[in-house]
Every structure is written in structure tokens, then in C-alpha cells.
C-alpha positions as CSV (number, residue, x, y, z in Angstrom):
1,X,4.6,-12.3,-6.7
2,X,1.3,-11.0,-5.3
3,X,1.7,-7.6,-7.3
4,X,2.3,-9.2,-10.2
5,X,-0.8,-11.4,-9.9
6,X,-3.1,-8.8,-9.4
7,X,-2.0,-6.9,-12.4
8,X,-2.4,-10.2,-14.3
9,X,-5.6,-10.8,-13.1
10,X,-6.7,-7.2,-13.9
11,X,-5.5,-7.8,-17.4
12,X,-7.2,-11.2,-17.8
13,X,-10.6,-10.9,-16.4
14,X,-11.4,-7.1,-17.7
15,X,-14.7,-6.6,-15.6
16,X,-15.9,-7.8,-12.0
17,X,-18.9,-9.6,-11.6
18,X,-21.4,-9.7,-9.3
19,X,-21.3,-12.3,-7.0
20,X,-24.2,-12.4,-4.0
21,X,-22.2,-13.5,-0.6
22,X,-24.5,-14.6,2.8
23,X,-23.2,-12.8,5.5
24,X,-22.3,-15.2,8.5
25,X,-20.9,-12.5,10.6
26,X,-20.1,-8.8,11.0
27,X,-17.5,-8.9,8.3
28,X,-17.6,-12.2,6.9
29,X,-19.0,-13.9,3.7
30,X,-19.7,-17.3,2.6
31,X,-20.4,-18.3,-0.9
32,X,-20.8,-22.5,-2.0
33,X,-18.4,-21.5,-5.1
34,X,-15.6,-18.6,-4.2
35,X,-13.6,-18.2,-1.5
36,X,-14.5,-16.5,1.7
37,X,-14.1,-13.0,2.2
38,X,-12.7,-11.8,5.4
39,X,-13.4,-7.7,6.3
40,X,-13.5,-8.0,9.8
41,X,-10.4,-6.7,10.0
42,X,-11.2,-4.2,7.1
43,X,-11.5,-0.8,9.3
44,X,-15.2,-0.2,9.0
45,X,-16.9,-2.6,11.5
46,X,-19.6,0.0,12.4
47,X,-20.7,-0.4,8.9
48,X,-20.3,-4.2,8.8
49,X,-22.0,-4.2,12.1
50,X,-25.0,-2.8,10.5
51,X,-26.1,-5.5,8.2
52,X,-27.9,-8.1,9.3
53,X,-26.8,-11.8,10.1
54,X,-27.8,-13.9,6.8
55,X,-28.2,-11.4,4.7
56,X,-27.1,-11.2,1.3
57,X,-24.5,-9.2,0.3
58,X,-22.5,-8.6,-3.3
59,X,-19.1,-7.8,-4.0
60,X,-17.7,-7.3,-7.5
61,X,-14.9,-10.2,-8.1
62,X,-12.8,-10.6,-10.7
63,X,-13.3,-14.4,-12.5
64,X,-10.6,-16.8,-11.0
65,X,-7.4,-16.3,-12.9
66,X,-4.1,-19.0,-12.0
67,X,-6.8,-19.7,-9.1
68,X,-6.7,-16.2,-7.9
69,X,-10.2,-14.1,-7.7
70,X,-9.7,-10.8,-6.4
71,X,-12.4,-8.1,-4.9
72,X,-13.2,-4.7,-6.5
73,X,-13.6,-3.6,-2.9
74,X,-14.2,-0.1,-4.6
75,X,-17.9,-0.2,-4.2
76,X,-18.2,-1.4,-0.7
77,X,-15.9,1.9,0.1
78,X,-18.6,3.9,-1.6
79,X,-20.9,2.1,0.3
80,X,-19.3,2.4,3.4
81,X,-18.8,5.9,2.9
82,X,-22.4,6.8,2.5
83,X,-23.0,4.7,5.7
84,X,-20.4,6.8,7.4
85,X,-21.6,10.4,6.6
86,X,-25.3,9.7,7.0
87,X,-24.9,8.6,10.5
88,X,-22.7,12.2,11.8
């Protein structure tokens, strides 16, 4: 089911948006309208770690489709990168 969703979603909502998210901790972001998104888990806490509490932060969503809104997470792993090889 989950595959299938994401390929519908991809088909359905063409091109992420930006959405600003506060984060509320290393990892974590709140928004009043979308759902949560969880990263703490995500494999890159050193760069998580570096933002600050309350700060803003955008990810690239796709819109809601069948109450579904998926993550482009393909810029935060560009940005993550860069974080990565400029701190060696």
C-alpha cells in the first residue's frame, strides 16, 4: 500500500512546496497545518544537532494527496552533505 501511495502522490502533486517548519528539537519539526516531521532517527544528528532550537527550517512537501504529504528529503541530504564535508 505505502509504495503505491507514494507513486500516486508523486503523480498527483507534480512539485513540492516549500513549507517553513520551527524546529522544537534536534531532529524534530512542528508546523500549525502539516504533520510533524520526525529525523531524529534520520542518521545525521550531528547535522540536526547544529541548528538551533526554534529556528525555522523548510522542507520541500508534496501537497496532501488521500491525506498523505510526503518529504522531498532530497534537499536536506544536499544540505547535510555540505554540513558533513565542511566540518572534516
Amino acid at each position: 500500500m505505502y509504495p503505491g501511495l507514494q507513486r500516486y502522490t508523486l503523480i498527483a502533486s507534480h512539485t513540492p512546496v516549500e513549507i517553513t517548519y520551527q524546529i522544537t528539537e534536534a531532529g524534530y519539526f512542528e508546523h500549525a497545518s502539516y504533520p510533524d516531521i520526525d529525523q531524529r532517527n534520520s542518521g545525521i544528528s550531528e547535522y540536526w544537532e547544529s541548528l538551533s532550537l526554534g529556528e525555522n527550517y523548510s522542507f520541500a512537501l508534496y501537497e496532501p494527496v488521500a491525506g498523505f504529504v510526503m518529504v522531498d528529503m532530497a534537499p536536506v541530504y544536499e544540505k547535510s552533505r555540505a554540513f558533513y564535508e565542511a566540518s572534516r
